[in-house]
C-alpha positions, 0 to 999 in steps of 0.5 A: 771429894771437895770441889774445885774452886774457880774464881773467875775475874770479870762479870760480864757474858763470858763470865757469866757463861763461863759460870753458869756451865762450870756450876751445872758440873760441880765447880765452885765459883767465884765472880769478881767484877769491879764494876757496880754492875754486871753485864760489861758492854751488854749491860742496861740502864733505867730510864723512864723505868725502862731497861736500855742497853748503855751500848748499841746491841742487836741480836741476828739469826745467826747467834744462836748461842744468844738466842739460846740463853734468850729462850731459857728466859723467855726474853725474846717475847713477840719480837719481829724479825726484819731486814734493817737498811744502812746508810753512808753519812757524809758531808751532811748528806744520807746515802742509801746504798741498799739497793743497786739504784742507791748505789748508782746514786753514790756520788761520792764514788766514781761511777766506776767505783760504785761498780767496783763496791757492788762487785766486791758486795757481791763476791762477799754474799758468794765467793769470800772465804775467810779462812782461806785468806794467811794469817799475817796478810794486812787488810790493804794489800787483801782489799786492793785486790778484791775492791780496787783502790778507790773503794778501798781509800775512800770506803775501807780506809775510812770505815775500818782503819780510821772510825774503827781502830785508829791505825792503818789499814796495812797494819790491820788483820785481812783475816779478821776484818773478811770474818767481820765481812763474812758474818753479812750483818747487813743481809741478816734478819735483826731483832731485839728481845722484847723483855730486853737483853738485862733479863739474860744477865740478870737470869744468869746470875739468879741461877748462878746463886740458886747453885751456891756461886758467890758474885761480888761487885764493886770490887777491887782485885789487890793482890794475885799470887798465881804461883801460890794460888791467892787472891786479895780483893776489897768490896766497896769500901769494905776490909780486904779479903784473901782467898785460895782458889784451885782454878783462875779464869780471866775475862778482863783485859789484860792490862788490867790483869798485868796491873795486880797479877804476881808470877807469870812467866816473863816471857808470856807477859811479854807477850800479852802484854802487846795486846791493845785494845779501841776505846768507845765513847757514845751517846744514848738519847731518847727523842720523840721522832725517828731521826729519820724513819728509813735507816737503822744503821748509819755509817759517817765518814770523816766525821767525829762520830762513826755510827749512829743505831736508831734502836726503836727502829728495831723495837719501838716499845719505849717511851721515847725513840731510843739512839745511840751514836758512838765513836770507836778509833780516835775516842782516846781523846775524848774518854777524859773529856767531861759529858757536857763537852762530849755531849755538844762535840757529839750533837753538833755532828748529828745536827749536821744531817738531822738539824731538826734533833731535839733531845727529851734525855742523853746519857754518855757512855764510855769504854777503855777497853771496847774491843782488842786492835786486831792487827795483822801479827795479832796471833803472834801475841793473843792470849789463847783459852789455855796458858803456861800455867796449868790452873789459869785459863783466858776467855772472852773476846781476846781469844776469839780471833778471827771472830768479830766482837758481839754478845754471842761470841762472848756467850761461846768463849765462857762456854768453851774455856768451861768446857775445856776445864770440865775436861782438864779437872773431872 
């Protein structure tokens, strides 16, 4: 009996997943990713002839899946667990708000608002429940309840409505921001592999090939007939291809799949195509001291740049002290704009808290589709893994809602629209 053939679109973690489990049980693949790359946001760069991650990646104890794949390829080497420390950036000043003596120092709250954000810390170490929290309830109404207004306007708001999806916090899902709560990043114990995390896509594609999968970079998607089961692509600057296929798995935004994407039901593109994604623009650069020595992960508010990763502090194996400071909600406006400008628009806010700042290498980085806007109706419209047309499954991060955006839900979204194919077709 001839195998199944899938053609999954989109060669990053979930693809790649996806894939790799759809191999082991007698499918024939078909990556097709238009980057010259694969990886997606999970993906590095060589400096220095070092491997770097383009996006700010971090792995915890609690992605198991992650730290699974690491294993099967030996990345994860002597890596150090540790406890990481944040800080809030704001009017050029660092706060520490780490300990309870940090908190009582924050003077950008009332002192009674700093009670108010310890007690809502707390009750997210050992009450918070997500999932029993409706689907539909917004962000605001859930954190004026349990964080009280002040840390609400001047905290939440600033973090998550504006830095996060540029839209307010009435609009946005209670459910996913508590599940982003929950997962308690701040209190985990973080590490990088020491062998880096190309090594795992890298492994994932190697034995994709040993299994007889075809991947293709570079590659444009110029025809799809879901109807008939057709596929029209063009590599590089190559002559167009078409192919049949028994199978269709979409890893890549929507909008880009509505783009070329022939016979859906109208009511399901309706539907789909409501889904909105963040944007990410950032900066990775190499200096020869720490920022600062103290803080891996760094909160600004009311500034141009949201978060700032000082990376090395976690693995300080390069050349240079690797950083990455990245803008998410409102980087719209600077994802056109040339490197040059974000370069200085971005450094003049670092210089701001570490004027001392002097770069050996930087590198811009951006995303169209960082991440879909989790709003409260989200559920209303998501794409889920299975969809009105029998062959034509969805993964990725755009169905994993209430889940947070990181490489271990990606690595479980390919594993499970394998699974549920392996289900349907064996």
């Amino acid at each position: 009996m001839k195998n199944k053939k899938v053609v999954i679109l989109g060669g990053g973690l979930a693809g790649l997943a996806a894939a790799d489990k759809l191999l082991e049980n007698g499918f024939d693949v078909l990556i097709l990713e238009k980057a010259p790359f694969l990886g997606g946001l999970a993906s590095s760069f060589v400096q220095d002839d070092e491997q770097i991650p383009r996006f700010n990646h971090h792995i915890v104890k609690s992605n198991t899946i992650t730290l699974d794949y690491l294993k099967r390829y030996d990345l994860l080497g002597n890596n150090i667990w540790k406890k990481i420390k944040m800080a809030m950036a704001i009017d050029g000043k660092l706060h520490n708000i780490n300990t309870p003596i940090g908190l009582l120092n924050f003077d950008y709250l009332s002192f009674a608002g700093r009670i108010r954000l310890g007690l809502f810390g707390a009750y997210l170490i050992f009450r918070l429940n997500p999932d029993n929290i409706p689907d539909d309830m917004d962000a605001e109404s859930w954190l004026l309840k349990y964080a009280g207004k002040e840390v609400t306007e001047k905290i939440w708001h600033q973090l998550y409505a504006r830095n996060k999806f540029n839209i307010e916090l009435n609009k946005i899902s209670a459910k996913q921001f508590a599940h982003r709560l929950y997962e308690k990043e701040g209190y985990d114990d973080f590490t990088f592999p020491t062998r880096g995390l190309q090594g795992m896509i890298d492994g994932l594609e190697k034995d994709a090939t040993k299994k007889n999968a075809k991947i293709l970079i570079k590659t444009d998607i110029l025809d799809l007939d879901i109807k008939n089961k057709t596929i029209k692509y063009k590599v590089d600057n190559n002559e167009p291809v078409e192919e049949d296929f028994d199978i269709l798995i979409n890893t890549i935004p929507v909008p880009e799949l509505l783009k070329f994407m022939k016979n859906l039901p109208d009511d399901y593109v309706d539907k789909i195509k409501k889904l909105k994604y963040v944007p990410v623009v950032g900066l990775c650069f190499g200096t020869k001291d720490f920022l600062d020595k103290n803080h891996y992960w760094i909160n600004l508010i009311k500034e141009r740049i949201h978060v700032i990763y000082q990376h090395s502090l976690l693995i300080d194996k390069y050349k240079n002290k690797v950083t990455w400071c990245v803008r998410y909600g409102g980087s719209e406006e600077d994802i056109k704009l040339p490197d040059d400008e974000i370069k200085e628009k971005y450094l003049g806010v670092l210089k701001k808290y570490f004027p001392d700042i002097e770069l050996n290498w930087c590198y811009v980085f951006r995303e169209k589709y960082a991440e879909p806007i989790y709003d409260k109706d989200y559920l209303s419209y998501a794409p889920n893994y299975e969809t009105p047309i029998p062959y034509f499954f969805n993964s990725g991060i755009q169905v994993t809602f209430p889940k947070i955006r990181n490489m271990n839900v990606a690595l479980e979204s390919g594993i499970n629209v394998a699974s549920i194919i392996k289900g349907k077709f064996k």
